[in-house]
C-alpha positions in Angstrom: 105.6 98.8 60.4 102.0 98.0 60.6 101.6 94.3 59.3 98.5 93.4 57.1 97.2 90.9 59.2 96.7 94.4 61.9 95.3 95.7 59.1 92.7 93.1 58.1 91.6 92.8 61.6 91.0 96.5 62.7 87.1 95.2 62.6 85.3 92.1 63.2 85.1 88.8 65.6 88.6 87.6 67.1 88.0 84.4 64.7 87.9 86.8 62.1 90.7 88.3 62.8 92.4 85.2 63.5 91.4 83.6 59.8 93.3 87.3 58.7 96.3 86.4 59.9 99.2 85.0 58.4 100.2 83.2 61.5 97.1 81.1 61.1 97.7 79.8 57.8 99.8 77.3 58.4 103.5 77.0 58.5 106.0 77.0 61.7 103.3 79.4 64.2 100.3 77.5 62.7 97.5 79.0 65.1 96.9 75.6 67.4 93.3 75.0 68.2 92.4 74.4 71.9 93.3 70.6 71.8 96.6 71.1 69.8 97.1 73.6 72.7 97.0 71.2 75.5 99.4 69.0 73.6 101.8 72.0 73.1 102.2 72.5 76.7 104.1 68.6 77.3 106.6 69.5 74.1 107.2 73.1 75.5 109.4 74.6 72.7 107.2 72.8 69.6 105.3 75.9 68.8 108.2 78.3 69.0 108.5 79.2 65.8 107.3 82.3 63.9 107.8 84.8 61.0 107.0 88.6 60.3 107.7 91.7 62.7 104.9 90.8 65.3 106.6 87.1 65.8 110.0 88.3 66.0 108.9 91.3 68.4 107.1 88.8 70.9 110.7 86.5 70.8 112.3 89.3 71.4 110.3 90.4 74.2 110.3 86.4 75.5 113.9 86.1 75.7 114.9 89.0 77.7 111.7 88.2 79.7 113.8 85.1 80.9 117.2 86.1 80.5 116.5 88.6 83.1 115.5 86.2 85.8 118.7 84.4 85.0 121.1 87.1 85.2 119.9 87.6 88.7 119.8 84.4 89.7 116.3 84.9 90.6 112.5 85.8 89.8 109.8 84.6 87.3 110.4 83.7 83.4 107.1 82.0 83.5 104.7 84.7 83.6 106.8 87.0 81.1 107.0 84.0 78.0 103.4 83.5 78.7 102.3 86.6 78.4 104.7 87.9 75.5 102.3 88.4 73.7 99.3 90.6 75.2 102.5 92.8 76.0 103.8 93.4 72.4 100.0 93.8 71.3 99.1 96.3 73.8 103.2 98.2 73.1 103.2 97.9 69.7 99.6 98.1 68.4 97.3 100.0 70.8 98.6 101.9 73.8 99.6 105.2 73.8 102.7 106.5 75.2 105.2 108.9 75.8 108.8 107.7 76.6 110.9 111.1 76.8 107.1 112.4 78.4 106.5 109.3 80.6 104.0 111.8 82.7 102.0 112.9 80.2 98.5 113.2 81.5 96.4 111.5 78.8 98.8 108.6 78.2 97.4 105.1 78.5 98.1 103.3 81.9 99.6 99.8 81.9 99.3 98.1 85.5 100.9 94.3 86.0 98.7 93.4 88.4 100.6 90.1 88.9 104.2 92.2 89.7 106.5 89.0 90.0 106.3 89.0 86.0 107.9 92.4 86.1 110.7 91.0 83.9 107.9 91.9 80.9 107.3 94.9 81.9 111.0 96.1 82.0 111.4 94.7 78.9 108.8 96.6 77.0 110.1 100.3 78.7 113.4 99.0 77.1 112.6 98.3 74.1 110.0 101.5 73.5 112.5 103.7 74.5 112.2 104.5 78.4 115.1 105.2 80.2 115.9 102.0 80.8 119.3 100.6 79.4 119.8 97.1 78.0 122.7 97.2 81.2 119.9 98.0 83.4 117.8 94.7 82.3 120.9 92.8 82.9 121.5 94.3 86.4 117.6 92.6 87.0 117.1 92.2 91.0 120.5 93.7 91.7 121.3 96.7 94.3 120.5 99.5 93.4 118.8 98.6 90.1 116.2 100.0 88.3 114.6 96.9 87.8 113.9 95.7 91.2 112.4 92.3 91.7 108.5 93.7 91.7 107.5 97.1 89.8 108.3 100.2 92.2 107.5 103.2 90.5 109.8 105.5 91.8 112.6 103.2 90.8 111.9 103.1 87.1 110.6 105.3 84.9 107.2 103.8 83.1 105.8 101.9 86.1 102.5 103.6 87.2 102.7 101.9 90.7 103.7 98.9 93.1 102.2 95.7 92.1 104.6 93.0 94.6 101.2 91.6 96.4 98.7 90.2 94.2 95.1 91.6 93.3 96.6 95.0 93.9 97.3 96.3 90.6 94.1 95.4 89.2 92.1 97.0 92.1 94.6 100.4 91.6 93.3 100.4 88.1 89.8 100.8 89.5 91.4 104.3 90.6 93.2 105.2 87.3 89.7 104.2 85.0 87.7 106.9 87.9 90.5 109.5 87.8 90.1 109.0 83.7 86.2 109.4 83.3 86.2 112.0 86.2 88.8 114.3 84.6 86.8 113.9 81.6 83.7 114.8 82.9 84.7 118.1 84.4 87.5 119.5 81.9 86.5 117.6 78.2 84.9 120.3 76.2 83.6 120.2 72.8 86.8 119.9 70.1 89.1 119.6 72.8 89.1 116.4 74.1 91.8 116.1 76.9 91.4 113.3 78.7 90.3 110.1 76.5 92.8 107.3 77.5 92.4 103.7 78.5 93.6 101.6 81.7 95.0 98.7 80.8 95.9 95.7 83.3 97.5 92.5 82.8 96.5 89.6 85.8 96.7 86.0 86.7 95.3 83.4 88.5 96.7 85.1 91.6 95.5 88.0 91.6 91.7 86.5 90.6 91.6 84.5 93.7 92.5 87.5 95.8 90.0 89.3 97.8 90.8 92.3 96.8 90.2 92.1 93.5 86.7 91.0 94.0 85.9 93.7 95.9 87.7 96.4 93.5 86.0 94.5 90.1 83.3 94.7 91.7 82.8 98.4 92.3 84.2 98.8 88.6 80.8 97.0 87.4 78.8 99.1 89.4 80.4 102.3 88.2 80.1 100.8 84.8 83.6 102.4 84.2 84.5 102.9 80.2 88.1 102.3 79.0 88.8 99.7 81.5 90.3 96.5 80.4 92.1 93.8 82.0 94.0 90.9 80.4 93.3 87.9 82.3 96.2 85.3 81.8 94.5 82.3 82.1 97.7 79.9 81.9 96.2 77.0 84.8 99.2 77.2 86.5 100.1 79.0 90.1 103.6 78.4 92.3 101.4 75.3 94.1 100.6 73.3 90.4 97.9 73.4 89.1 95.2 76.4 89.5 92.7 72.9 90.0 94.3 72.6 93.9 92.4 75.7 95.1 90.7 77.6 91.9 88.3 76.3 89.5 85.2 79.0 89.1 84.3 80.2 86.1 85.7 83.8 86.1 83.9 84.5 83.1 80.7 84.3 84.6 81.6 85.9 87.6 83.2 89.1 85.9 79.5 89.4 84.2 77.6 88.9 87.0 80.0 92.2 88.4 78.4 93.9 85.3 81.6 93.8 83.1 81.9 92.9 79.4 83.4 89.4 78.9 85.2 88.0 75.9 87.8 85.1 75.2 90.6 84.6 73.3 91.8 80.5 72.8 95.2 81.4 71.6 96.9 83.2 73.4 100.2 81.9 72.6 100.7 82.5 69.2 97.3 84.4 67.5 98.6 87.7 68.2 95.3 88.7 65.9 92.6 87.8 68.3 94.3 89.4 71.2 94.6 92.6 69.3 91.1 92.3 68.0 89.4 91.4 71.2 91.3 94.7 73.0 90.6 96.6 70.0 86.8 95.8 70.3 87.0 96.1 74.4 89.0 99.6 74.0 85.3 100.5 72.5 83.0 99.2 75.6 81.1 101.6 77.7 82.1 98.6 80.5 84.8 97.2 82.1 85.7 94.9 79.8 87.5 90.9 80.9 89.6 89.2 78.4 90.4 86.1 79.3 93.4 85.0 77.6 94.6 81.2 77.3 97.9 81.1 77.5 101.4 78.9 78.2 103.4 79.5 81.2 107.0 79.2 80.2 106.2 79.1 76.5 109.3 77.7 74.8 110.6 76.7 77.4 111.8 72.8 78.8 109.3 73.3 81.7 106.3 74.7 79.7 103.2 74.5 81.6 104.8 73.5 85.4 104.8 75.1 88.1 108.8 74.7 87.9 109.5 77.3 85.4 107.3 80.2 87.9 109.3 81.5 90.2 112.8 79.8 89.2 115.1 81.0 86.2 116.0 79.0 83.7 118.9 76.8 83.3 121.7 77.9 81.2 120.9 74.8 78.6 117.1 75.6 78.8 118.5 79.7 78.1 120.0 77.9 74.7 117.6 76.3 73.5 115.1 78.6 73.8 116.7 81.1 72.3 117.6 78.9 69.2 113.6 78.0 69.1 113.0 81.5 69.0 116.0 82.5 66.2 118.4 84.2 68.6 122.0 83.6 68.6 122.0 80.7 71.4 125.1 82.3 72.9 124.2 86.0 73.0 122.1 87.0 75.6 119.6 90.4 75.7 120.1 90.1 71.6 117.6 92.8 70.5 117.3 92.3 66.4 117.7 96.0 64.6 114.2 95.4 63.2 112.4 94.8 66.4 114.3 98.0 67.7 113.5 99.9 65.1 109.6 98.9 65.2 109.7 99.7 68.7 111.7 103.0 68.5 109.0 103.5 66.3 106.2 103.2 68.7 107.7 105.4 71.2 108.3 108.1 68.5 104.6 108.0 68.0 104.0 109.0 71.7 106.6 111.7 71.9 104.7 113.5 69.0 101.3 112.5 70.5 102.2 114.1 73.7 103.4 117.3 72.2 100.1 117.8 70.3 98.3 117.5 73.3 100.0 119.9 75.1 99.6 122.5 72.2 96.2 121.5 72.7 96.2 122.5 76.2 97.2 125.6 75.5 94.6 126.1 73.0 92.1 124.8 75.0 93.2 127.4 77.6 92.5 130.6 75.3 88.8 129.4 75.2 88.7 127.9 78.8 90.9 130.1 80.6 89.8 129.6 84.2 89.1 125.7 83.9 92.8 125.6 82.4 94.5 127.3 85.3 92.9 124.7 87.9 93.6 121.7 85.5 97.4 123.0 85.4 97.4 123.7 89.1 96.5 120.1 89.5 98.6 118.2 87.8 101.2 120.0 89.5 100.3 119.0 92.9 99.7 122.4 93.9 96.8 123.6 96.1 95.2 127.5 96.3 97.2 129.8 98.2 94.9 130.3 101.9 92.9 127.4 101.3 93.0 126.5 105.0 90.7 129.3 105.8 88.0 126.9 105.4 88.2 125.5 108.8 88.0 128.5 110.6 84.5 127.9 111.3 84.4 124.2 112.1 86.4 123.6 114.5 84.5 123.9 118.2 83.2 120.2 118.2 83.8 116.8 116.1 80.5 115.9 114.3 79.9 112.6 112.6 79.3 114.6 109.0 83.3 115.8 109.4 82.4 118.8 108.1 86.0 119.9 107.8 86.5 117.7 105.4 83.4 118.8 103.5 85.2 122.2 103.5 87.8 121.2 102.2 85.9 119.8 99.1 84.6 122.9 98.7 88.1 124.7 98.4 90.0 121.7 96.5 88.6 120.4 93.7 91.3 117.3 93.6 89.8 115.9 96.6 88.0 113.4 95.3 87.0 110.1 97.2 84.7 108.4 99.6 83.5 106.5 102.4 82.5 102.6 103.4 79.3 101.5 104.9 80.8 101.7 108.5 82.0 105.6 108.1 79.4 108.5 109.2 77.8 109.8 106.0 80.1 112.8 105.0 78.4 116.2 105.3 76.1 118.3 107.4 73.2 120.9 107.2 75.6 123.3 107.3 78.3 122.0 105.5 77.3 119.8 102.7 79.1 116.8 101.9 80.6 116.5 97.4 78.2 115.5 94.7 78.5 111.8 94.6 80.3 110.0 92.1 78.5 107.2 90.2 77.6 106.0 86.8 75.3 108.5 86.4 77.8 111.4 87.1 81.7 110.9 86.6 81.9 114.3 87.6 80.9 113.9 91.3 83.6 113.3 94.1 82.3 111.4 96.3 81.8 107.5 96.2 79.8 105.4 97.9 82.6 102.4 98.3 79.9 99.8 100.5 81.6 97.8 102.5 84.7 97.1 100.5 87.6 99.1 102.8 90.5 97.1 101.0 88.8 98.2 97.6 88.6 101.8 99.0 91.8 102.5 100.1 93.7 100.5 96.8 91.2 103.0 94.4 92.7 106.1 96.0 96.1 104.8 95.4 94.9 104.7 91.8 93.6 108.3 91.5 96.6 109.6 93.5 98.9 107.5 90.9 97.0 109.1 87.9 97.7 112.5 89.0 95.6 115.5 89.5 93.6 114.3 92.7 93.9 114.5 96.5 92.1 111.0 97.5 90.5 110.5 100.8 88.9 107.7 101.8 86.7 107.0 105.5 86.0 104.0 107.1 85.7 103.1 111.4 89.0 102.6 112.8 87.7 98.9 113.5 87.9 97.9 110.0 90.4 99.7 108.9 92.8 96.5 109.3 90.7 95.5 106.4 92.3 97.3 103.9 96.8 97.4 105.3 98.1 95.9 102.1 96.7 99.1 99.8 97.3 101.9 102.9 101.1 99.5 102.9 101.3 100.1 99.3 100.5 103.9 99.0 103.6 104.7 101.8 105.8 102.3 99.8 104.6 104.3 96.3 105.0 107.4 98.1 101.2 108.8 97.2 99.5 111.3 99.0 96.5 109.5 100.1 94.4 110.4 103.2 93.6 107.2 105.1 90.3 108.5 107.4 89.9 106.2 110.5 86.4 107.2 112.4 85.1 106.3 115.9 88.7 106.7 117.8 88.0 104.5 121.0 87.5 101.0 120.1 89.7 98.4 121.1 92.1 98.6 118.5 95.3 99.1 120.3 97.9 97.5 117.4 96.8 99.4 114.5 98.3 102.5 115.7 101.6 101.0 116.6 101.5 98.9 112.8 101.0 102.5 111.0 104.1 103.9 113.0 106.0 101.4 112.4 105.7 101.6 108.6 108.1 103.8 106.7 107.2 106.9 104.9 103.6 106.8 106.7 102.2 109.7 109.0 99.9 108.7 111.6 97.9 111.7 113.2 95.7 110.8 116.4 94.0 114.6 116.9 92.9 115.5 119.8 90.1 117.5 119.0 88.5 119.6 115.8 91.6 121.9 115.7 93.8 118.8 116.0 92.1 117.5 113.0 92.3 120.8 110.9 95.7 120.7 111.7 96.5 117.0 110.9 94.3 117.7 107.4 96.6 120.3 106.6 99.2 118.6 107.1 98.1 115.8 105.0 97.4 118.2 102.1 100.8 119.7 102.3 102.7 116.0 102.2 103.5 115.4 98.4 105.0 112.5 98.6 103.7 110.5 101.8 100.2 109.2 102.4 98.3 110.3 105.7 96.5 108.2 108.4 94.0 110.2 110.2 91.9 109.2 113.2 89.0 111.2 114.1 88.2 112.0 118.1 84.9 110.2 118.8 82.2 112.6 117.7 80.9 115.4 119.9 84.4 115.6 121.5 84.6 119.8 122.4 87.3 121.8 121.6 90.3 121.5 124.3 92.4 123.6 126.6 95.7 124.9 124.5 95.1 123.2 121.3 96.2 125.1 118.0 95.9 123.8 114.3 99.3 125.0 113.3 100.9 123.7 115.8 99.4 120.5 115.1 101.0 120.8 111.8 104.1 120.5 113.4 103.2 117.2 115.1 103.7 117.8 118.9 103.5 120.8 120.8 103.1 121.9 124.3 99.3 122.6 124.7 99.3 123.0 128.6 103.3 124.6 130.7 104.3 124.3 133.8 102.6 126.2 136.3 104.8 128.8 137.7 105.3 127.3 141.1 106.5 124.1 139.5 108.3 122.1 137.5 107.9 118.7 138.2 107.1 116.2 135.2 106.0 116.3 131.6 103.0 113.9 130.3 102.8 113.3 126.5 99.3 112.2 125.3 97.7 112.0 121.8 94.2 111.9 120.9 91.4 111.7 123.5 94.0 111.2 126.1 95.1 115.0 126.1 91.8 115.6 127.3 92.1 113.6 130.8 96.2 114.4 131.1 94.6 118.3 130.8 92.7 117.4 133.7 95.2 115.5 135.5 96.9 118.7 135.4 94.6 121.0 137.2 94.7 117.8 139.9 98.0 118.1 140.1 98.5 121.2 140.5 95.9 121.6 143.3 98.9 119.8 145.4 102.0 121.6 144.3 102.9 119.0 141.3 103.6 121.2 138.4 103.2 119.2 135.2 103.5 120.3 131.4 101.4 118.4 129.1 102.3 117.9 125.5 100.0 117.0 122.6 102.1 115.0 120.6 99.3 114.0 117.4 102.1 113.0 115.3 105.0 111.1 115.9 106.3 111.0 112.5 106.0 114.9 111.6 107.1 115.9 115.2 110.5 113.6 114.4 111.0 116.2 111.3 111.1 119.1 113.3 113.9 120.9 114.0 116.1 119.2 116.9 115.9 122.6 118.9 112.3 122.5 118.6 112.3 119.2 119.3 114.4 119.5 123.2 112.6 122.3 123.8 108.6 120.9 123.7 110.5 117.5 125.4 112.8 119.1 128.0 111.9 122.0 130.8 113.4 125.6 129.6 117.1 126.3 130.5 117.7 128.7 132.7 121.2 131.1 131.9 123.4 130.7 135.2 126.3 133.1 136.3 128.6 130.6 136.8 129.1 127.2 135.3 127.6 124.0 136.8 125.8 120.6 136.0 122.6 120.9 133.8 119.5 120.2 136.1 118.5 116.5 136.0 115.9 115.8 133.1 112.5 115.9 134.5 110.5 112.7 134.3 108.7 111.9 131.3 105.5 109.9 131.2 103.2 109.0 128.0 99.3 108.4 128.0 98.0 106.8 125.1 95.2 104.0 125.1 97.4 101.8 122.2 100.0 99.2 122.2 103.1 101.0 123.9 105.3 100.2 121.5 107.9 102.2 120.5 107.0 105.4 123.4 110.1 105.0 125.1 111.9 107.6 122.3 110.2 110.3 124.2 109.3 108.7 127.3 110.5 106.6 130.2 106.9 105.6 131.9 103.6 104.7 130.5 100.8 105.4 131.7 98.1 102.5 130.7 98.2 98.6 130.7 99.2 98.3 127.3 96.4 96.3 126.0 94.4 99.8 124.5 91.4 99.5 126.9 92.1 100.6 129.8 90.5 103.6 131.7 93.0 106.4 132.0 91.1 108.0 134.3 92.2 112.0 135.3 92.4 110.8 138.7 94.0 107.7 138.2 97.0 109.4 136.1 97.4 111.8 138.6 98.2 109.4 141.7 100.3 107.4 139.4 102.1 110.6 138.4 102.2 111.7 142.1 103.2 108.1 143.5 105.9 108.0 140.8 107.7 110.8 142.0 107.2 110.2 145.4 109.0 106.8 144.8 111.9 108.0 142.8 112.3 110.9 145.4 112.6 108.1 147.9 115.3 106.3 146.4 117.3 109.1 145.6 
């Protein structure tokens, strides 16, 4: 199965390799140097051709990459005919995987950064031997599919994570290449090498002008991560025309000025050789390692090198033709030849024994290494120590800038592994000392110093959560935290268990607590206090498959009146009843209001108005609870009667909460602010608007 040309070119230059190759010595794939390139792109199908296993893989893999778009009368053949290709080297020559194992821990990580081109990716689970069925790739884009119209990965097994927006993939990669080297750094041992594997990422244009993935390449140079390499597809083309309209840098020299290795491969159309030699060689790097890879967008197709053939299927008489170019029957769509199946199968057979010998390796290793063994196992399961929470116990009487909470937590969990931005409180105390920092100098450390790169931050911990084995947090102040939406969006939509930290509750951010409730399969906590936080931390730490938004009390904000950590967990709990006199209204508050509705209380109460205040920290965890529990935090107690009659009235229900109001009015009926987030809910204020309130709707009844 292995060709000679792969053989020839294990070693030496990509022009080395390329003189190697059979597909460079003339004939119907006659490598085409960089002007004969430019002069393919106007003729589209005149390079087409091909011969040997490697040609007839990558036509395999460029027909269904555009037959799939066409069956679901949507999506992007470009990307996937370009890129053929890097796919089939990176499948069928170098990475390492395990399709009836597709979690095995010390596989290789493919990310498509740009996710519209997803058609490739299904087509190389397919063809490897995922469970993914020929009748899946022609349900592309449909209901219910497994190949959904951007990678999802808990829709198809294979896919690492969700790569719809660009720029994200390759900054979640920046996560998987620190999960690698960390995990390698604290369990690797001498003769048992567990965790060795590479990250590799695919990327275009798109993705290179995005922000984010200056900020995440940059914190890859700094980190000078090994086993990280991206495949830039340089094709010159974006949905707009040409990349000259908005992008013409040189991303070569930018990549080294991040501290990366750079190399370049001319052909990237049809010299499978100097791809495979350039990621052989970059494999090897103690960098990050660029490739930028010249390719054609819509290669063999009608529409090569146009914007038209991005984001449109092809035509049915385009479909023909380019599977004649490419030697498939023109009338017989998702044709897979036996020999590319079988040189596929192949690959995938590879894996499954690859994986099996590193579990008997584990097991090995664990006779030797007993204890590090149990806690590497432990991990990778998700679980956490029985008791752990014990840690707080002695942290919890004031909020300090250090979080020292989450410092003990550290010290408990070994998986939590993160950091802050510039604009977060540096993590520790003198008591309570903040994880060994993680940096080029130690992989082993667990906390990293992100600098001001929030969007970066928050897309890495997706990454280490998506690798397994790890707990991410990251910190930032809950003014910036807007910065970084599309990777906290991401990690709900991936269903990760990240915890988002949001410090310095207080300023004038009133949306971005109504944007994170809004989102699915997000939990925003807004503690009240230290054993608010302990609780909403817990909580966090116990959701498997749902990432956490935490925002920290202003710091030196005391312990208050009725709060409890495990009722925190729960996400709303009375913290203050009804007096016994009275029963006259119920206030819900979250965060620092529970603190002034705890004193509008004792106000209150001082002229007969008996109120019951209700932390309520989380709306989406107190939704879970149990419906009794639920009515009876909500509603006042219900009192057995001797003889049947009307349940009382429901008391009147009023909500403090310096944020947009939106969406309150599930538990409330008034609120208790101006709705722009900046108001001063004042004890006294909340009080006579409480009092007046009632006076008023005595009045009218």
């Amino acid at each position: 199965l292995k060709p000679s040309w792969l053989r020839d070119s294990v070693s030496g230059s990509p022009a080395q390799s390329a003189a190697a190759s059979p597909l460079s010595r003339g004939g119907t794939a006659s490598r085409l140097m960089p002007e004969a390139r430019a002069r393919s792109r106007s003729r589209g199908r005149a390079v087409a051709g091909g011969s040997g296993i490697d040609a007839a893989c990558v036509a395999t893999v460029r027909c269904l990459g555009a037959e799939q778009p066409t069956a679901g009368k949507s999506g992007h053949p470009g990307a996937p005919l370009g890129c053929a290709p890097m796919a089939h080297v990176l499948w069928g020559h170098m990475m390492r995987f395990s399709p009836k194992e597709p979690k095995w821990p010390n596989r290789d990580r493919f990310i498509l950064s740009n996710g519209h081109a997803c058609a490739l990716q299904y087509a190389m689970l397919h063809l490897t031997g995922y469970d993914l069925a020929l009748s899946d790739l022609e349900a592309f884009r449909k209901l219910h599919s497994k190949c959904p119209g951007h990678p999802e990965n808990f829709m198809t097994p294979g896919v690492e994570v969700c790569t719809g927006p660009l720029g994200q993939g390759i900054a979640n990669a920046l996560g998987l290449a620190i999960a690698r080297s960390h995990l390698a750094a604290r369990y690797n041992r001498p003769d048992f090498t567990l965790f060795d594997n590479s990250i590799y990422s695919i990327c275009g244009d798109g993705c290179m002008m995005e922000g984010i993935a200056s900020e995440s390449c940059s914190l890859a140079g700094k980190l000078s991560l090994p086993g990280l390499v991206v495949l830039y597809d340089d094709n010159e083309i974006t949905i707009d025309g040409s990349t000259d309209l908005a992008f013409t840098e040189d991303v070569t020299q930018r990549f080294e000025a991040y501290g990366w290795e750079t190399a370049a491969v001319e052909d990237g159309d049809t010299n499978f050789g100097a791809i495979l030699s350039a990621v052989r060689k970059a494999k090897g790097n103690a960098r990050p390692t660029l490739l930028k890879v010249k390719t054609t967008i819509g290669f063999g197709s009608v529409k090569a090198h146009t914007a038209a053939v991005h984001g449109a299927p092809l035509t049915a008489d385009d479909l023909q033709q380019l599977r004649k170019s490419f030697g498939h029957p023109e009338d017989k769509g998702f044709y897979v030849p036996k020999s590319v199946s079988e040189f596929y199968t192949g690959r995938g057979v590879e894996g499954d024994k690859a994986s099996k010998r590193w579990d008997k390796m584990l097991e090995q290793y664990g006779v030797s290494f007993a204890t590090e063994q149990a806690e590497l196992s432990r991990r990778l399961h998700g679980d956490v120590p029985a008791g752990w929470e014990a840690c707080f116990e002695s942290h919890m009487d004031t909020v300090q800038e250090g979080d020292p909470l989450l410092s003990a937590m550290a010290q408990k969990l070994p998986e939590l592994v993160g950091g802050s931005v510039s604009s977060a409180p540096p993590l520790g105390t003198a008591t309570v000392p903040g994880p060994p920092t993680l940096d080029a100098q130690n992989f082993g450390g667990r906390h990293i110093s992100f600098g001001a790169r929030e969007h970066a931050a928050a897309a890495c911990c997706l990454g280490l959560a998506a690798y397994g084995g790890f707990i991410p947090y990251w910190r930032c102040a809950l003014a910036d935290f807007g910065n970084a939406w599309g990777a906290v969006r991401l990690s709900a939509l991936g269903q990760f268990r990240v915890i988002h930290i949001a410090t310095h509750d207080g300023t004038p951010t009133a949306e971005l607590l109504a944007l994170c409730r809004a989102t699915p399969n997000l939990a925003l906590f807004r503690p009240a206090d230290a054993v608010e936080v302990a609780g909403a931390y817990a909580a966090a730490i116990a959701s498997r498959k749902r990432p956490t938004v935490v925002v920290l009390p202003a710091p030196g904000s005391a312990r208050q009146r009725g709060t409890s950590m495990k009722a925190a967990e729960r996400g709303g709990y009375i913290a203050s009843d009804f007096p016994d006199h009275a029963q006259s209204a119920i206030i819900i508050a979250t965060g620092s209001e529970v603190a002034t509705c705890l004193s509008a209380q004792a106000l209150l109460g001082q002229e007969g108005v008996g109120v019951r205040i209700v932390s309520l920290p989380s709306w989406e965890v107190f939704d879970e609870q149990p419906e009794e529990y639920r009515l009876q935090v909500l509603e006042r107690p219900r009192h057995k009667q001797a003889h049947k009659s009307a349940p009382p009235p429901p008391l009147p229900v009023f909500y403090a909460e310096a944020a947009a109001p939106l969406g309150f009015e599930r538990y409330a009926g008034v609120y208790l602010g101006d709705g722009t987030g900046t108001e001063a809910l004042s004890a006294t204020a909340m009080a006579a608007r409480v009092k007046n309130f009632l006076k008023s709707s005595k009045a009218a009844h």
